[in-house]
N, C-alpha and C positions, 0 to 999 in steps of 0.2 A: 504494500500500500504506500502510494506516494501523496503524502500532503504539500501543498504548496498555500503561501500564505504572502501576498501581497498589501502592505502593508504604507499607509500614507502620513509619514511625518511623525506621528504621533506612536508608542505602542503601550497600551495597556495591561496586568494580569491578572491573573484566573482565580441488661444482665432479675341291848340290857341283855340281857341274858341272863337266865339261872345256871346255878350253881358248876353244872358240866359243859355251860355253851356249847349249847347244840351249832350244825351248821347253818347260818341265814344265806338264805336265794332272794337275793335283790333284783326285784324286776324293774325293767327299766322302761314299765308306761306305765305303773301306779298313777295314782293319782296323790296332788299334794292333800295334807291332810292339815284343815285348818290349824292355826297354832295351838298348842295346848289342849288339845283334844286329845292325845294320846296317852291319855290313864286307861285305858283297856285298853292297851297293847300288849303284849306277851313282853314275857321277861327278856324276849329274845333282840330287842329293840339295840341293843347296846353292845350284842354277844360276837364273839369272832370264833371258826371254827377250831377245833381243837388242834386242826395240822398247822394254823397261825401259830399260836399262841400255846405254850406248854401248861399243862397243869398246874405244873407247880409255881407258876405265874399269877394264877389264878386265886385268889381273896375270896369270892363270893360277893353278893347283895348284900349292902349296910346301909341305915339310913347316917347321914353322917350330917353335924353341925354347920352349915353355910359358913360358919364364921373360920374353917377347918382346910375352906378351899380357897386354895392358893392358884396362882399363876404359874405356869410352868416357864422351864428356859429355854430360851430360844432354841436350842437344839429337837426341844418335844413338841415344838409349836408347828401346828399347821399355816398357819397363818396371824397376823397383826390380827387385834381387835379393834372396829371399826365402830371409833365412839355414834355415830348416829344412829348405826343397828341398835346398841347397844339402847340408846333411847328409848328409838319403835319398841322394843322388847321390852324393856320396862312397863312403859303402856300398855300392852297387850299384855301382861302379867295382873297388873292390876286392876283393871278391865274387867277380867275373867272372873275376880273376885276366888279364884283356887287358894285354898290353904297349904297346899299340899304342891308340888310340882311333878305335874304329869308324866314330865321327860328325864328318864335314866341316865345318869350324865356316869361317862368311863373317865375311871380316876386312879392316878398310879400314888401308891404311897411315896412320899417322899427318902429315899433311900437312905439320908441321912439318919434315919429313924431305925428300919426294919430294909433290907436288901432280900431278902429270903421268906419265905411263905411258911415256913418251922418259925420263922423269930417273931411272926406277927400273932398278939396278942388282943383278944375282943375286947378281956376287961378294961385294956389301957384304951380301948381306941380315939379316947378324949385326946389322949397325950399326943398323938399321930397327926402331919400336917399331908392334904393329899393333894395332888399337882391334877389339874382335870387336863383330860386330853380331848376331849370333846367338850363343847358345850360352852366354850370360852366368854362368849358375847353372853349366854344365860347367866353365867356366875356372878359378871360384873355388873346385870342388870338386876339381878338379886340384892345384889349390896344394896342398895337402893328401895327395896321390898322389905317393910319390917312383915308385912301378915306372913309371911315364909322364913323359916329361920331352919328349916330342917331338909336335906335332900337326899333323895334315894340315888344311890353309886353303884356300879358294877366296877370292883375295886382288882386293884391287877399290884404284885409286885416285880422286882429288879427285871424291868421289859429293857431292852436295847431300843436305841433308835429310832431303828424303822418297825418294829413291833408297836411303840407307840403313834407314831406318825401313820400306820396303818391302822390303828385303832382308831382314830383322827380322822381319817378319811370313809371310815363305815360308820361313823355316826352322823358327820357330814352328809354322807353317802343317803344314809334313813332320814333324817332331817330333813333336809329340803328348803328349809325356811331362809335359809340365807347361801345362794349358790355359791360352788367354790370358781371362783372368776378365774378369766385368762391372766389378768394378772396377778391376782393370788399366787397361781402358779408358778411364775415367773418370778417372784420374789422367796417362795421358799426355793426354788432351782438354781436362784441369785444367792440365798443363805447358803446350800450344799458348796456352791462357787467359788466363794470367800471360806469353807473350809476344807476347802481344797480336796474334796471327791474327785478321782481320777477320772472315774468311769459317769459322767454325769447322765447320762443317756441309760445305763442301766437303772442307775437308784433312783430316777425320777419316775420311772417305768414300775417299779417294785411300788415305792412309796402310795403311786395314784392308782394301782391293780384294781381297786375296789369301785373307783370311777370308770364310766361307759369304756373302754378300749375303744371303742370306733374314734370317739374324744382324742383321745393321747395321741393316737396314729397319726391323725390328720395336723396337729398341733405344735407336737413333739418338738420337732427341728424348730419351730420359729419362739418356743420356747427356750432351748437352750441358748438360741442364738442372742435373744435379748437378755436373759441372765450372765452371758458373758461378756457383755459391754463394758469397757472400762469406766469408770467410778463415776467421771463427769456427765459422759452417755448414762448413765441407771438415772442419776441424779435429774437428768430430762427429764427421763421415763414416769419416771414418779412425780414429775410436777405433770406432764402430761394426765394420767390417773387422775390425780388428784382433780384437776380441771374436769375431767370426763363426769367425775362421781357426783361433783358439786352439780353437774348439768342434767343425770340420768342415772343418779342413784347410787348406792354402794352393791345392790343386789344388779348390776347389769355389766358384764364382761365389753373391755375395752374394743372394740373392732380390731381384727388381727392385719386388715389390707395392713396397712405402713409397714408394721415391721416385719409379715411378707416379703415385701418389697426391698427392705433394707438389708437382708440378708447379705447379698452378694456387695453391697455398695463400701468404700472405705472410708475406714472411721471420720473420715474427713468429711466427705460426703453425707454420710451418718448423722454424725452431730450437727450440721445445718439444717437437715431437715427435722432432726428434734427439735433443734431450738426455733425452725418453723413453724412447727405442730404445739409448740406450748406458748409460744407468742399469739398465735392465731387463736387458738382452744380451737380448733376445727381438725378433727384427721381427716376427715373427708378431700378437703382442699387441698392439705401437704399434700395427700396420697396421688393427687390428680397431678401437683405440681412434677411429683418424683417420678410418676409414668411420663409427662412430656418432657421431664430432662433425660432420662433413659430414651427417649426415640431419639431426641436431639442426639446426645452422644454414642447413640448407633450410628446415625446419618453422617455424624463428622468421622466417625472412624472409617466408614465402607466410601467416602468421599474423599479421603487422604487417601488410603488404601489404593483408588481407584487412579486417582491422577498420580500417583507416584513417590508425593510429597513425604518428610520423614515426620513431620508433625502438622497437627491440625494449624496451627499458629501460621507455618509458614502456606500450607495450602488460604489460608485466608488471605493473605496477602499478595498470593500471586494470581489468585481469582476471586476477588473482591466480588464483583455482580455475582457469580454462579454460586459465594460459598454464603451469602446474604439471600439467594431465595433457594437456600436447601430445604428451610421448612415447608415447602410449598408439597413436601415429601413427608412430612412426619407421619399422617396419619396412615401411608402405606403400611403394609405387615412387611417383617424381614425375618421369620423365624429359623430359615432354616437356606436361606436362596434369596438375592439379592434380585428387585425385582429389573426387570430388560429395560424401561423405563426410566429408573435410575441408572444405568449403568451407562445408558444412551447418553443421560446428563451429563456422565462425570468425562464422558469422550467427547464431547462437543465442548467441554470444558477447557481439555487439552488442547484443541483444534482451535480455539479461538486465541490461545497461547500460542502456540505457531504464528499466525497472522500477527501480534502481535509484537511477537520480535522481527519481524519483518517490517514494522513501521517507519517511514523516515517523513522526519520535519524538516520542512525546508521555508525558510524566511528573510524575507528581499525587503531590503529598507529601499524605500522607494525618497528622495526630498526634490523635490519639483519633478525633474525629469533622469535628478540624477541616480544612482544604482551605487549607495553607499553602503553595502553590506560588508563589503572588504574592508572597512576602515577600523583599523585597531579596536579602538572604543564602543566602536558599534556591535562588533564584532565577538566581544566577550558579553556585551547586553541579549544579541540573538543566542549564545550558547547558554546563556543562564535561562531565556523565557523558552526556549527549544524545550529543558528537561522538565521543567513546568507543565508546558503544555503536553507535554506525552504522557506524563503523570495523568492525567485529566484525561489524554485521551484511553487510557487502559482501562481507567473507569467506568467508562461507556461502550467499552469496546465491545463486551459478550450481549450489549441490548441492541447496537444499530451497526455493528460492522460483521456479525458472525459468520451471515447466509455466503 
């Protein structure tokens, strides 16, 4: 392409169970059963089967002093107590007008005490402080409840871990009144994390057994994946939650899209779109934002890729117009096969690069009649607005010079 430029004078420029715990079969389309309805329930309300749980683990049924139960430590805990449940529960407690509390709450004696089921004595059982493994949100709501001062236990001694954490999870499990949330889950798989569990995919798996499996399966990975975030990532996480809960409750599991989505992304990446999603309180919107940056950064990589270029930066710059309407592509699919369409782009992209190193500027100082473009002074004026104007002309070049 030959430009010529005649020029006159002048030039111008251009982001419960009893005693032997039988085995419980938990079905999983019951129906919820109103709160505190559950005093004609069988003893088996609380019970685990005996291949759980060893006999000689096993206490029996005691009514035991409210004032007796204690908080367990975070190692026994299922999950944080979630003072607004805790509330509702109270109201519904006394509400109900029960003297008595309908629900069997599973309770480990405190080891400090008695480790062994030979050293646990009835007469003392005043002296004994017992950690509830279930029931956490009831207990603290009790406090609060002077007409009940007394509660029926299915009482367990020196259980391990996940003996209790599984204990934890079938009273849960029978409960119902307050679902165990995805992020629940997350946060006790986030406590295994920080105590350094190797196998975090096994013990999460054992711990939640008594929850749906279809649950776990489908969940599993994007669970682990958010309980490994490092400390400032969690620290998101939970103002996110927290946001969520104030909006849709304590009873309602956070939407899983985002941190789906976040899986594959780096921590850098990560953390922007958490501190997205808790500036905003919207996942819905991060989650839309992080699907159209993932198309973008398909589209820039199979668009370097395609022209040649070693990074997106420099593909930008060497085809400004073509790499400024790449979006006009995002919502194509590219799952598996880059479509013919795009590809046609990224070659018409190159080809218009061609013609463009091929451009030459040519500028004629014209003053009355005379042709003083030779003249020194002038001379270094044309060679400075020459690289100007071909700047400007590469610009334009893929919209009016391509065909």
């Amino acid at each position: 392409m030959h430009l010529i430029f005649f020029i006159q004078y002048n030039v111008k420029h251009i982001f419960s169970e009893p005693e032997q715990a039988p085995v419980i079969v938990v079905s999983r389309k019951r129906k919820r059963a109103p709160f505190m309805s559950d005093t004609d329930r069988p003893d088996t309300s609380t019970s685990i089967s005996n291949k759980e749980i060893d006999d000689n683990k096993i206490i029996g049924k005691l009514t035991i002093s409210k004032a007796q139960l204690k908080e367990p430590p975070t190692e026994y805990k299922l999950r944080e107590v979630k003072e607004e449940w805790v509330g509702e529960l109270k109201n519904r407690i006394i509400s109900s007008g029960q003297k008595m509390l309908g629900k069997i709450l599973p309770v480990l004696v405190d080891s400090d005490k008695v480790s062994k089921k030979d050293d646990f004595k009835q007469e003392d059982i005043n002296q004994y402080t017992f950690l509830t493994l279930g029931g956490n949100h009831i207990r603290r709501a009790l406090e609060k409840v002077v007409e009940i001062q007394e509660v029926t236990c299915m009482v367990y001694v020196g259980l391990t871990q996940e003996e209790a954490l599984r204990l934890a999870c079938i009273d849960n499990d029978m409960a119902k009144s307050l679902p165990f949330t995805f992020q629940d889950k997350i946060k006790l798989a986030h406590q295994f994390h920080l105590e350094g569990q190797e196998d975090l995919n096994r013990k999460m798996k054992e711990v939640l057994s008594q929850i749906e499996l279809k649950e776990i399966k489908d969940s599993i990975s994007t669970i682990l994946s958010v309980a490994r975030y490092p400390e400032d990532s969690f620290q998101l996480f939970e103002t996110i939650v927290k946001n969520y809960e104030l909006q849709k409750g304590v009873n309602h599991s956070v939407p899983q899209r985002l941190f789906r989505l976040l899986q594959a992304e780096s921590n850098v990446t990560r953390a922007h779109f958490l501190q997205m999603a808790a500036d905003s309180k919207s996942l819905q919107k991060t989650a839309e934002s992080l699907v159209n940056n993932k198309k973008e950064k398909a589209l820039e990589r199979i668009f370097t890729e395609q022209t040649g270029e070693d990074s997106w930066n420099s593909a930008v710059e060497k085809y400004p117009n073509y790499s400024k309407k790449l979006n006009e592509f995002k919502d194509m699919k590219t799952p598996k096969y880059i479509p013919n369409k795009l590809i046609q782009y990224c070659k018409k992209a190159k080809e218009s690069e061609d013609q463009l190193e091929k451009t030459e500027i040519e500028i004629k100082i014209i003053v009355g009649s005379r042709d003083v473009s030779n003249n020194k002074d002038v001379s270094a004026i044309i060679s400075k607005y020459s690289k100007i104007i071909l700047d400007e002309v590469n610009k334009v070049e893929g919209l009016h010079f391509e065909e």
